[in-house]
N, C-alpha and C positions, 0 to 999 in steps of 0.2 A: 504494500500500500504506500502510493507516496503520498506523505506527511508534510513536504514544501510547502511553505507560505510564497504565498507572490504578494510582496509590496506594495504598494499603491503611493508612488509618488507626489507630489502636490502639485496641481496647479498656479498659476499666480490669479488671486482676488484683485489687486488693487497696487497702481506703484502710485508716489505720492512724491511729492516736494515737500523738503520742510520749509516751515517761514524763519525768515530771519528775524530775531526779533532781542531783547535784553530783560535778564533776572540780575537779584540782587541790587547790589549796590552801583550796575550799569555794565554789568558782562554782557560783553558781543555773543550771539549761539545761534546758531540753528536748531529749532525745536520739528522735529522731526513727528512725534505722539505730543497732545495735550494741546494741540493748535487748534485756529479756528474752523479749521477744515476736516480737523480727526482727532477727535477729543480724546478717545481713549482704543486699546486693543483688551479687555478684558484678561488678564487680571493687572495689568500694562497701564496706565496713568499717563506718562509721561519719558520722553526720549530725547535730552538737549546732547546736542552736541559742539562743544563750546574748542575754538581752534584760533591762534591768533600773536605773532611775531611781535604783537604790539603793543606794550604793558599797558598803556590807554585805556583798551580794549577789555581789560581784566582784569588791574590791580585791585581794584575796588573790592571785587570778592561778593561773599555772600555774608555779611554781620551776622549776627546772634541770632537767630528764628526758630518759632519753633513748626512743631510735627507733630502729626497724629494719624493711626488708626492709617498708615502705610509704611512700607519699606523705603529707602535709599539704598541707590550701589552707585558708588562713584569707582570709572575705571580710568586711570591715566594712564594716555599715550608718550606724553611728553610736558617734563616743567613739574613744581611740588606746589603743593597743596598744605599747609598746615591747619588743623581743625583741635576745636575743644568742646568741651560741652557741661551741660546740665549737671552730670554725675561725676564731672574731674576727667574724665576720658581727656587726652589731647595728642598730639602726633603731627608727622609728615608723612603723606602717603606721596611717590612720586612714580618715574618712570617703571608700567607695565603694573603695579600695585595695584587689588582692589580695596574698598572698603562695602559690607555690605550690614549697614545700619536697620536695625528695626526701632522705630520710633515709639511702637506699638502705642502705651496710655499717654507718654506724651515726652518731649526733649527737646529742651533748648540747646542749638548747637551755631557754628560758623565754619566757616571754608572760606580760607585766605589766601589765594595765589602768591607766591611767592618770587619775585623777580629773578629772572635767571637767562643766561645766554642761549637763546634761540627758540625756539616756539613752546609756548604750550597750549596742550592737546588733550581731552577728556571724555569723558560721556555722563551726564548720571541718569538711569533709569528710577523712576517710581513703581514697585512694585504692592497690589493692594493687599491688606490683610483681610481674612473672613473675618465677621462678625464677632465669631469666638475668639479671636484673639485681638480685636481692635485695643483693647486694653490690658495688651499683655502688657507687661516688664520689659523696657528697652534693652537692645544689646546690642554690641556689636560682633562682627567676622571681619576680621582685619587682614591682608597679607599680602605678604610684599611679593616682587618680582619671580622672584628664584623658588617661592614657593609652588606655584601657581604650573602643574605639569605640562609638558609640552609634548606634542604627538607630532609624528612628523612620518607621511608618508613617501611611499618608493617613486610614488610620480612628486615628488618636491612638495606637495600639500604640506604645510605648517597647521598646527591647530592650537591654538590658545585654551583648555578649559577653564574657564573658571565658578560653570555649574554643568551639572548634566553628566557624559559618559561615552565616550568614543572606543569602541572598541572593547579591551578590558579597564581602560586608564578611569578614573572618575574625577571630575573637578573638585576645587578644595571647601567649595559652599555647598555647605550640606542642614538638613531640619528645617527647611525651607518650605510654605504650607504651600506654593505655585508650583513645587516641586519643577524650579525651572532648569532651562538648559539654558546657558550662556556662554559661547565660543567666539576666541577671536579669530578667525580663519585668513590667512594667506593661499593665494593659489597663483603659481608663476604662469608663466605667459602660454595658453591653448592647451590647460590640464582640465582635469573633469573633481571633483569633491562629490560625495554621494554621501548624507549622514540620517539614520535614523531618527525618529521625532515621534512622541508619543500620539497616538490618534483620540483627536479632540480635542487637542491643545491648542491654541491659538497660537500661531509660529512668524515672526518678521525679521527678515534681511536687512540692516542697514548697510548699503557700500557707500565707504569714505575714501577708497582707491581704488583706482581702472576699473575698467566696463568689463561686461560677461551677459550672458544669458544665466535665466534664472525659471525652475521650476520646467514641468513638460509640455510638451503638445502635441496632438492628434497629426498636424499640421505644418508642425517646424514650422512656426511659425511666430516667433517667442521674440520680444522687442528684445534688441542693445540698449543693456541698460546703467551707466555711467553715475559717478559718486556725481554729487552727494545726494542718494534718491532713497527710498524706504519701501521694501518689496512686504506686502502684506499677501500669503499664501493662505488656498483653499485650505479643506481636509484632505489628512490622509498619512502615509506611514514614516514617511521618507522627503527630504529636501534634495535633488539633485542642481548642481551649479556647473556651467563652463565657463572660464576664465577667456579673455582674448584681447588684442594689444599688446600691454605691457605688466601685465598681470592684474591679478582682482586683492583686495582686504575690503574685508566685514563684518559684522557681527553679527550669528546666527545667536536668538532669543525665542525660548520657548516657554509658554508656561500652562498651569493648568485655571481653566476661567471658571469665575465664583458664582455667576450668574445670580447675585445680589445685587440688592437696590444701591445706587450709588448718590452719598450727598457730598458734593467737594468747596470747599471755602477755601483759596488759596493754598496752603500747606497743611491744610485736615481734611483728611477724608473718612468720612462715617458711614453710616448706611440714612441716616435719616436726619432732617433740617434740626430734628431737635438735637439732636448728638452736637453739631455743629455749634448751636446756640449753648451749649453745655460746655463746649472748648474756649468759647470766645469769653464765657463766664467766667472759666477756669482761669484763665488767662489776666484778664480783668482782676480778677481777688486774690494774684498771687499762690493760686490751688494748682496748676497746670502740671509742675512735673511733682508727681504720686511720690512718696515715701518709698 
């Protein structure tokens, strides 16, 4: 009896532009998720992508603010980062390092660019928390460069984990309720990438170097699609990629969607107006970060 599974590659739903637009205290970004044109990819919130040779553009930072009732993962490409917070936490997270913050019941914190020779380069995604745990206990998954394993296949694929599972290797963020995937993927110039992806999950590409075809078709007949664009994929089991030019980098992001009500007030997200009004209260009386 054959026992084979046949795959089901994804399609592509939707490619997107992000908008240019500024957070914080006047960072330059590209907002890729959380725009006014794609507010969210369930359990997904939010995808800036902030890039920029130009201290101008960034010094400024992101001051004290706080969070609720969602995750932060800041990933940097290039340039340091120093942050502090609520509960005494502080650091520099810099080149290739993640940080992956749960805010959960509630945290004040900052993210300070740090001036340094030659560009800095980042991401941070918003990841939502379910209900049950919108008021968990804040924490952080911190880790630097060298921790973060790296897969590197026979046709020159490079792969960055820093959540999820290639092969037998597994990324280093783990207890994660999105149980997501998060990979940095290089692919040299007219190779193929083929990665597994859970079915049901809500799965997006971002490319922030050289162009490729992305996802299948009936028809070969699949746009060229060049940085800096946001590929939002159907269902189904598997993401296939072909690189072509001068090679592709991207970030493959997957995760599992909550299909809860969503209520978002700039940096809290609840499930309902009143949770919100409950934050802003918290906030107000000096109650906001919990014991």
């Amino acid at each position: 009896m054959d026992t084979t599974f046949e795959r089901k590659c994804r399609k592509i739903r939707a490619i997107l532009e992000p908008e240019e637009t500024s957070d914080g205290a006047g960072v330059a970004l590209r907002r890729a998720i959380g725009n006014r044109k794609f507010t969210e990819l369930d359990p997904f919130l939010l995808l800036d992508h902030f890039g920029s040779e130009d201290p101008d553009e960034y010094i400024a930072g992101f001051p004290m603010h706080p969070h609720r009732g969602i995750e932060t993962v800041t990933y940097m490409l290039k340039g340091l980062i120093k942050h502090k917070d609520s509960s005494g936490n502080e650091g520099v997270i810099g080149e290739g390092d993640v940080q992956w913050m749960t805010a959960g019941s509630g945290i004040m914190h900052e993210e300070m660019p740090q001036i340094k020779e030659g560009k800095m380069e980042g991401f941070q995604l918003w990841v939502n928390l379910p209900s049950k745990d919108k008021m968990m206990k804040p924490r952080y998954q911190e880790f630097r460069q060298q921790e973060i394993p790296v897969v590197e296949k026979a046709n020159g694929v490079r792969v960055r984990i820093i959540a999820g599972k290639v092969d037998e290797t597994e990324g280093v963020v783990r207890d994660i309720q999105a149980e997501p995937t998060y990979m940095d993927v290089v692919l040299p110039a007219n190779s193929t990438f083929k990665q597994e992806v859970p079915k049901g999950h809500n799965v997006f590409a971002y490319i922030f170097r050289g162009e490729g075809y992305f996802g299948i078709s009936a028809n070969d007949d699949r746009p060229l699609i060049k940085a800096d664009r946001l590929v939002v994929f159907d269902d189904g089991d598997c993401v296939e990629v072909e690189s072509r030019g001068n090679g592709l980098r991207f970030l493959l992001v997957s995760g599992k969607p909550l299909n809860e009500p969503i209520a978002r007030y700039g940096p809290f997200v609840m499930n309902t107006q009143t949770e919100i009004r409950e934050a802003l209260d918290d906030l107000q009386r000096g109650t906001f970060v919990k014991p």
